[in-house]
N, CA, C and O atoms as a GROMACS GRO file, in nm:
protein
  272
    1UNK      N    1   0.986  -1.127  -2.323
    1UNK     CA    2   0.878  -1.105  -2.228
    1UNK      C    3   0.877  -0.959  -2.185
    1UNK      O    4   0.981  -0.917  -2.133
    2UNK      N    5   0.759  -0.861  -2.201
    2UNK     CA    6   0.761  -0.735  -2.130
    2UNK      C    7   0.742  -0.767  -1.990
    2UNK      O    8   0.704  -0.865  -1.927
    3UNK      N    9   0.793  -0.618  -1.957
    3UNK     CA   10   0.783  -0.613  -1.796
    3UNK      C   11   0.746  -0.489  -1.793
    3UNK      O   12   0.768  -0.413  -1.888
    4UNK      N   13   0.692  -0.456  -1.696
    4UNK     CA   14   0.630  -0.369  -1.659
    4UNK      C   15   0.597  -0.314  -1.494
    4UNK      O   16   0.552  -0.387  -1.405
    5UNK      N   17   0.632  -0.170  -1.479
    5UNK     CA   18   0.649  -0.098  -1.352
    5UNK      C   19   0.500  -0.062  -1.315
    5UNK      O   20   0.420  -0.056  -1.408
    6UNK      N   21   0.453  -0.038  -1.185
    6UNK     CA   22   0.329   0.012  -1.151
    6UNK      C   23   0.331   0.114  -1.022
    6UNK      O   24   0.420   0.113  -0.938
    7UNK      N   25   0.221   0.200  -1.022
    7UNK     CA   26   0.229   0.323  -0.980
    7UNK      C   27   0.069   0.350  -0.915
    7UNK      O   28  -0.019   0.345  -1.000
    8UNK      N   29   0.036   0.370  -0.807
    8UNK     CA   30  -0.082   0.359  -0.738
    8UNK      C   31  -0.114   0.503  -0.650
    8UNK      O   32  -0.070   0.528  -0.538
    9UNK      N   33  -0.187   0.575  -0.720
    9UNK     CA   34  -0.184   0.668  -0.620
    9UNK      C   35  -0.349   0.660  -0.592
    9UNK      O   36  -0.436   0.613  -0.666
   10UNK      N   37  -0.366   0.730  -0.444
   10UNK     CA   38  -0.475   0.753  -0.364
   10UNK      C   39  -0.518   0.943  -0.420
   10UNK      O   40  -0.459   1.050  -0.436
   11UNK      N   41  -0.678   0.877  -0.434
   11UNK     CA   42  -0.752   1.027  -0.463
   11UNK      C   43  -0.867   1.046  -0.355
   11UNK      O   44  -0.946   0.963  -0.310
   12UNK      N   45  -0.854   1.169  -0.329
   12UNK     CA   46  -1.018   1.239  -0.259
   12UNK      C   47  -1.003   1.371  -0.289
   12UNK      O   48  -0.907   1.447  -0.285
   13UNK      N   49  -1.117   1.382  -0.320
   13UNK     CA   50  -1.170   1.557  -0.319
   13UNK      C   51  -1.131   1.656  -0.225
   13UNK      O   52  -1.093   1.768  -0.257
   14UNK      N   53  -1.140   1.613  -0.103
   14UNK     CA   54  -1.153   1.738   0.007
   14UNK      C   55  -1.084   1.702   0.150
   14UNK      O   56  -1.079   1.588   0.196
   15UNK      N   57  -1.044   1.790   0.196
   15UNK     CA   58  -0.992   1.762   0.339
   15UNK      C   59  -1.069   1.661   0.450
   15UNK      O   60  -1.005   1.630   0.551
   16UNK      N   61  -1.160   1.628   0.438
   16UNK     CA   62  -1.232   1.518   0.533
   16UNK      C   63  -1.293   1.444   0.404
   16UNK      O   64  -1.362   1.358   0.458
   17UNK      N   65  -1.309   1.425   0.252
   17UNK     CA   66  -1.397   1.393   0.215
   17UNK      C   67  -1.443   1.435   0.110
   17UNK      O   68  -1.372   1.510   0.044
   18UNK      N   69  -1.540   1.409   0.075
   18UNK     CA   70  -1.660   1.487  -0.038
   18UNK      C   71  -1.683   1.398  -0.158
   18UNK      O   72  -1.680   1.275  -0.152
   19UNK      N   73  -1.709   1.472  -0.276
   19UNK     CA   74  -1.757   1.407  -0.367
   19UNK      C   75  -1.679   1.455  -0.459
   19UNK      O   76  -1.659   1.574  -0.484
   20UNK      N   77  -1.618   1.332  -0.527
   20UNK     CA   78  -1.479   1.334  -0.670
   20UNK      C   79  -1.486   1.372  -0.766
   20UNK      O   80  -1.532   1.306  -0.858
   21UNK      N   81  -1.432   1.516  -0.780
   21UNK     CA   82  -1.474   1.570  -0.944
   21UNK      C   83  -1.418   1.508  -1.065
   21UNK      O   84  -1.308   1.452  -1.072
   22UNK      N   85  -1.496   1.523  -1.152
   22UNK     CA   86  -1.448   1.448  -1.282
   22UNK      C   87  -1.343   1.517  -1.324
   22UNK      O   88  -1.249   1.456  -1.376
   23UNK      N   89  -1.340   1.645  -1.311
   23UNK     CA   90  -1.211   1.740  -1.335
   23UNK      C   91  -1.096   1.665  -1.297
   23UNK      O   92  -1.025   1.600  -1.374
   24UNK      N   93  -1.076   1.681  -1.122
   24UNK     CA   94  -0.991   1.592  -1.089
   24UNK      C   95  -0.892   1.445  -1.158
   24UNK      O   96  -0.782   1.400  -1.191
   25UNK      N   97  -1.010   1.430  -1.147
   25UNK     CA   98  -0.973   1.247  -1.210
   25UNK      C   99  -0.922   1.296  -1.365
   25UNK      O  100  -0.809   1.262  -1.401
   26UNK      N  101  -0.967   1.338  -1.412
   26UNK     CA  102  -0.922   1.348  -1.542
   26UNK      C  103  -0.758   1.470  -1.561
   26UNK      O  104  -0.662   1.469  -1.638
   27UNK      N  105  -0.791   1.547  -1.465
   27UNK     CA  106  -0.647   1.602  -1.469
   27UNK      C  107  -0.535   1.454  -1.417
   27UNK      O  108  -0.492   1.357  -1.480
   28UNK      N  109  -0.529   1.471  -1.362
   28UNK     CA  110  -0.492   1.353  -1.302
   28UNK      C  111  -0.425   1.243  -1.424
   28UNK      O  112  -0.310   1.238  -1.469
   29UNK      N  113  -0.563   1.151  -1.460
   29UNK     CA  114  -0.525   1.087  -1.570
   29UNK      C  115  -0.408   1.150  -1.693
   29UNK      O  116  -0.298   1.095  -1.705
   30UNK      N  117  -0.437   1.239  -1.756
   30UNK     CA  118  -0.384   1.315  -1.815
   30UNK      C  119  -0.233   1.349  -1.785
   30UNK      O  120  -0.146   1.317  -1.866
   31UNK      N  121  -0.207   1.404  -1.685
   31UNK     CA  122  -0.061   1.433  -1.631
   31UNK      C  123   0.019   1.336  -1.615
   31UNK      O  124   0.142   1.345  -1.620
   32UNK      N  125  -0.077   1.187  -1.585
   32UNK     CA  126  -0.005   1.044  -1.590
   32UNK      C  127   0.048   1.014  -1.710
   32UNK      O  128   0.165   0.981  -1.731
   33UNK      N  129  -0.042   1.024  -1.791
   33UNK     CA  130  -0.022   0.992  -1.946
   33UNK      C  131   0.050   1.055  -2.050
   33UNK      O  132   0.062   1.016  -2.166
   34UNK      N  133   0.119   1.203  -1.971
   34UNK     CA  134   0.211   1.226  -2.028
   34UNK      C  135   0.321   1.204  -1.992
   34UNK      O  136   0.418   1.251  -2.052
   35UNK      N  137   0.337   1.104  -1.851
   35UNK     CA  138   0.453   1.074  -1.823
   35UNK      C  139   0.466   0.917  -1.871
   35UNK      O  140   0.535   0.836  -1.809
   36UNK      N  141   0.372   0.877  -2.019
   36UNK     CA  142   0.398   0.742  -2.011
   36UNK      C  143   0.318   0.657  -1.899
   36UNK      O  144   0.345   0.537  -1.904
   37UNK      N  145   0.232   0.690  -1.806
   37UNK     CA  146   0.201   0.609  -1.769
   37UNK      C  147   0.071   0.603  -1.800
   37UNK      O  148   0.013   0.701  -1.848
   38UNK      N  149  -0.018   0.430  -1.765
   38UNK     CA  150  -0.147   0.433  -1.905
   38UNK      C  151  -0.187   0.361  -1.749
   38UNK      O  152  -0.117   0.315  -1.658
   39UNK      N  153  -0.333   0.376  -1.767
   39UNK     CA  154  -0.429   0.344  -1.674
   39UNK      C  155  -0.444   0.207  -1.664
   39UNK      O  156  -0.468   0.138  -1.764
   40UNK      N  157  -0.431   0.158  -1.547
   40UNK     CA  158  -0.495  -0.050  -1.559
   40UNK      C  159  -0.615  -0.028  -1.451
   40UNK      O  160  -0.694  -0.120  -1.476
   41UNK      N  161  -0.664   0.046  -1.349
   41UNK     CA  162  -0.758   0.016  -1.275
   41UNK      C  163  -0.768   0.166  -1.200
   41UNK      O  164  -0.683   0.251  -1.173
   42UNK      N  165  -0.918   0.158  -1.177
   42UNK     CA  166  -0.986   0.265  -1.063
   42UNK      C  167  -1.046   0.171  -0.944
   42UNK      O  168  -1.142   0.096  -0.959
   43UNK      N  169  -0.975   0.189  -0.830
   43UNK     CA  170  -1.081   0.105  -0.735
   43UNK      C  171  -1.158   0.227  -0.625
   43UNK      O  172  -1.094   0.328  -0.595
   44UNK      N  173  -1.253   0.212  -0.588
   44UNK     CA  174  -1.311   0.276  -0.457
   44UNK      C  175  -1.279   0.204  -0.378
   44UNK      O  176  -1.282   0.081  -0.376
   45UNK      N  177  -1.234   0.302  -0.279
   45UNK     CA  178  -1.148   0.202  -0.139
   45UNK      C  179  -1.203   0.331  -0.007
   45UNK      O  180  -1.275   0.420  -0.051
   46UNK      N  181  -1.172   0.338   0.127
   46UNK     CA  182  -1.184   0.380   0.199
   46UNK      C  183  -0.968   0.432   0.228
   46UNK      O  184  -0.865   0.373   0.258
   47UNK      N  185  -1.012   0.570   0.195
   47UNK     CA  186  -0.826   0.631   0.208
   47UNK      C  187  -0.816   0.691   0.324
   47UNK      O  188  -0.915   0.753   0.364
   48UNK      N  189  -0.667   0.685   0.424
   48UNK     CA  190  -0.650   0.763   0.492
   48UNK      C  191  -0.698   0.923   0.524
   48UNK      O  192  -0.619   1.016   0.513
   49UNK      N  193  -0.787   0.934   0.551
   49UNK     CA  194  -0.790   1.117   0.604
   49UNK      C  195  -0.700   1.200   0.669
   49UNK      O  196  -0.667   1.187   0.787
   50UNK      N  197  -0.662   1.280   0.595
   50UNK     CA  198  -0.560   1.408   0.634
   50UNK      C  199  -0.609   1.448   0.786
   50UNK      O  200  -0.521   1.458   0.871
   51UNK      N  201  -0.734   1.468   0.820
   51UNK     CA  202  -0.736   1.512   0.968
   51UNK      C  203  -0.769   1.375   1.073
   51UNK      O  204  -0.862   1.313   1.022
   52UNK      N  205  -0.744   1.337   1.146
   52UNK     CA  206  -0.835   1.256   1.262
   52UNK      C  207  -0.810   1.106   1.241
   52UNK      O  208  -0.792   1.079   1.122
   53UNK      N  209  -0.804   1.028   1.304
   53UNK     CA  210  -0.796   0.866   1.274
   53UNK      C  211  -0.862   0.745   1.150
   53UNK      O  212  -0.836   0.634   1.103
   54UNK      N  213  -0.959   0.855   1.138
   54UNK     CA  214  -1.051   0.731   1.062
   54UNK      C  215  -0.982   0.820   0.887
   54UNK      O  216  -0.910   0.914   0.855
   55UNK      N  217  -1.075   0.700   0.814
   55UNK     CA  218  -1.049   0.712   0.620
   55UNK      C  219  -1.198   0.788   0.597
   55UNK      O  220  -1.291   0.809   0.675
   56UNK      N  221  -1.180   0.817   0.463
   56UNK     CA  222  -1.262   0.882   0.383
   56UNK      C  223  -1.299   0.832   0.240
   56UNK      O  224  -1.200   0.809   0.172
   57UNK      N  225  -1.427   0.808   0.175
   57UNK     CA  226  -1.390   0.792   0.056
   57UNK      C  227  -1.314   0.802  -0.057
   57UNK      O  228  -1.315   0.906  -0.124
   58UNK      N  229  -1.255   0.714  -0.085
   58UNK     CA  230  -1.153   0.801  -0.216
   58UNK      C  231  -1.180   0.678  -0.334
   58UNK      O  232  -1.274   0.602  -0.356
   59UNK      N  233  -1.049   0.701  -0.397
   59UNK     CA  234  -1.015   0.614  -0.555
   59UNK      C  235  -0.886   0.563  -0.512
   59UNK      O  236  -0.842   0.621  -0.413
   60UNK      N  237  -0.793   0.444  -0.573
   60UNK     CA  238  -0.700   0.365  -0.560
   60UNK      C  239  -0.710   0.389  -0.734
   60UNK      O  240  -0.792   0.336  -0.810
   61UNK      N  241  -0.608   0.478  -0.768
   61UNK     CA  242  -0.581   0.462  -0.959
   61UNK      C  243  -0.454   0.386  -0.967
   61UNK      O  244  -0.347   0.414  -0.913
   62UNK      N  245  -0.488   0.266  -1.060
   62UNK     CA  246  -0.356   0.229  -1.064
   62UNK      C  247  -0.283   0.268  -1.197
   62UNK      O  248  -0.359   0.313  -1.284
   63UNK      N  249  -0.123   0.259  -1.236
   63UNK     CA  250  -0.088   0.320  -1.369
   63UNK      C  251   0.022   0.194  -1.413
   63UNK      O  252   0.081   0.138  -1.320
   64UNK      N  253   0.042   0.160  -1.517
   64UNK     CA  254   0.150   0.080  -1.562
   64UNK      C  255   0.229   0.136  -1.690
   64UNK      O  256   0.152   0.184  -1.773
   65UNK      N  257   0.350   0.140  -1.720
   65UNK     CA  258   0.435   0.154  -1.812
   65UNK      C  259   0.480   0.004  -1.780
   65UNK      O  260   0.477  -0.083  -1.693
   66UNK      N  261   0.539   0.040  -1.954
   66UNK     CA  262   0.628  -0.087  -1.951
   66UNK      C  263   0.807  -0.050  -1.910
   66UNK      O  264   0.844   0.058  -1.956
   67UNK      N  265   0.906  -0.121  -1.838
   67UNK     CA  266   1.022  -0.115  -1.811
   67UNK      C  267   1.100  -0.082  -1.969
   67UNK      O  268   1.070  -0.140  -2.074
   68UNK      N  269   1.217   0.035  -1.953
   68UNK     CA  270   1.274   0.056  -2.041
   68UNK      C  271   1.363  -0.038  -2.034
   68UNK      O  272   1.450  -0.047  -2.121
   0.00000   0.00000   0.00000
């Protein structure tokens, strides 16, 4: 049976916000994937904001490898 580890990181563009460059996301992807880790999901979620109480638009990327 494989097993497999998972890895979730939170994305936004900008200090309060904004709109998600494809650059981004794809650097991103990329730097994952050379660490072995392979994409299972993009969600849009509402992420913590760096300034003030409330969230901001972002992405929820999730990543899976399999356990060595």
């Amino acid at each position: 049976m494989r097993r497999f580890t998972y890895k979730v990181v939170e994305v936004r563009e900008k200090l309060i916000g904004g709109k998600m460059s494809g650059g981004k996301l794809e650097k991103l992807l990329n730097d994952h994937a050379a660490d072995g880790w392979q994409l299972k999901a993009i969600t849009a979620t509402e992420v913590k904001g760096r300034v003030g109480p409330g969230g901001v638009e972002g992405l929820l990327v999730t990543f899976e490898r399999p356990v060595q």
